[in-house]
N, C-alpha and C positions, 0 to 999 in steps of 0.2 A: 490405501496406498498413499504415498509421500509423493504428489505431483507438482505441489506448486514449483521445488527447485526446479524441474522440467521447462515450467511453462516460462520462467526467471529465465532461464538459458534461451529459449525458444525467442524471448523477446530482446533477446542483446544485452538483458541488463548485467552490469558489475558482480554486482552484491549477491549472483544468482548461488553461491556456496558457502556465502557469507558466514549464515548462522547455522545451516540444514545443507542437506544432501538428500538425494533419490535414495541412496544406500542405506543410509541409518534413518532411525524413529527418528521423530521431530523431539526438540527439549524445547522446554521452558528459554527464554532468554530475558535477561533483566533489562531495565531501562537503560541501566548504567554501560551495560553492555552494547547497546545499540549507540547509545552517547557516543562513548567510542571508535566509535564505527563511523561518524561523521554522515550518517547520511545527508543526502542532496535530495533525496524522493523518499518517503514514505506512503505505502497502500497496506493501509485496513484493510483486512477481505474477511471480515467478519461472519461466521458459519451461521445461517439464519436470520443474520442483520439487513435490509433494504439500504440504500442510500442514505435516506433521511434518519432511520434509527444510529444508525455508524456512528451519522455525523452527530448525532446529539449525543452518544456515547462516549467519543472522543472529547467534546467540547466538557464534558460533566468532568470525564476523567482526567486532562487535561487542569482543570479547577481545584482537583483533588492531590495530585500527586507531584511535588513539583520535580522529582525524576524523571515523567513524561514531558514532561515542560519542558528541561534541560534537553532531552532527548529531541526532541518533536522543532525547537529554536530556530532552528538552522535549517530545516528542511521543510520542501513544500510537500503536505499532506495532500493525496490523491483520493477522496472517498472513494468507493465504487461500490457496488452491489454483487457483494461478494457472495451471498445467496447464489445470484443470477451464473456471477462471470466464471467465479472461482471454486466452488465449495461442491461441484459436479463432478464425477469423473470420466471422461468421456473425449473419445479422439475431437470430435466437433467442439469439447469445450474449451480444451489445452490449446488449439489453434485461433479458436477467435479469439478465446483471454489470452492469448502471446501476442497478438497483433491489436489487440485493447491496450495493454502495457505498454508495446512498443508507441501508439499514438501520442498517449498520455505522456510517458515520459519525452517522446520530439517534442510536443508542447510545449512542458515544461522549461526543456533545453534551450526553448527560442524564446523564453521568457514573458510567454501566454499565461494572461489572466484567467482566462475560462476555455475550457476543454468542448464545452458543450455537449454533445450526446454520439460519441463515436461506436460504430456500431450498435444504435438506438442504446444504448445502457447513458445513463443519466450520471457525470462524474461532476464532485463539488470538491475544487481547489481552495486551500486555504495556503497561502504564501508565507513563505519560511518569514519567520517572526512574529505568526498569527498568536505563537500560544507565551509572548513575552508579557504580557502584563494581565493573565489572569492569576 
């Protein structure tokens, strides 16, 4: 199933139909396309990924593509442990990862350095502009 738009709506965010819907298959979207898009928040919710892998998978990829880079500029990256929060299906999941999101992004809104560990999952903030000079 296509839950994440779900759990986007569940937690207030904008962007929740941005690029997917409940309704349709999930597509591919380019970096150029999210560029676009201007975000303000980015979360990785990597299928299989812990925190720590994410994080070093975005920093690698980031290094590699400068479309991610462009993308990525302007907005603060939310790791999270998309294993744990997001990559489950399940009524218990949808509602703690909507109220995970929703933390994360007040946070961020209040212009918080570090999230620290809401709902024991462990989140690593990188601040819009992390990924300008790799």
């Amino acid at each position: 199933g296509q839950w994440i738009p779900d759990i986007l709506q569940a937690a207030g965010l904008d962007a929740a139909g941005a690029f997917s819907d409940a309704a349709r298959a999930t597509k591919r979207v380019s970096w150029d396309e999210i560029s676009s898009f201007k975000p303000e928040l980015v979360v990785p919710m990597v299928c299989g990924f812990g925190v720590q892998k994410t994080l070093s998978e975005v920093r690698r990829l980031a290094e590699e593509k400068h479309d991610m880079r462009t993308a990525l500029n302007g907005a603060t990256v939310a790791v999270v442990d998309g294993n744990r929060m997001f990559n489950v299906s399940s009524a218990f999941v949808m509602v703690e990862s909507a109220a995970h999101l929703r933390a994360v992004a007040a946070h961020v809104a209040a212009g918080a350095s570090d999230v620290g560990h809401p709902f024991g999952s462990e989140v690593v903030l990188l601040p819009a502009g992390s990924f300008a000079s790799c």
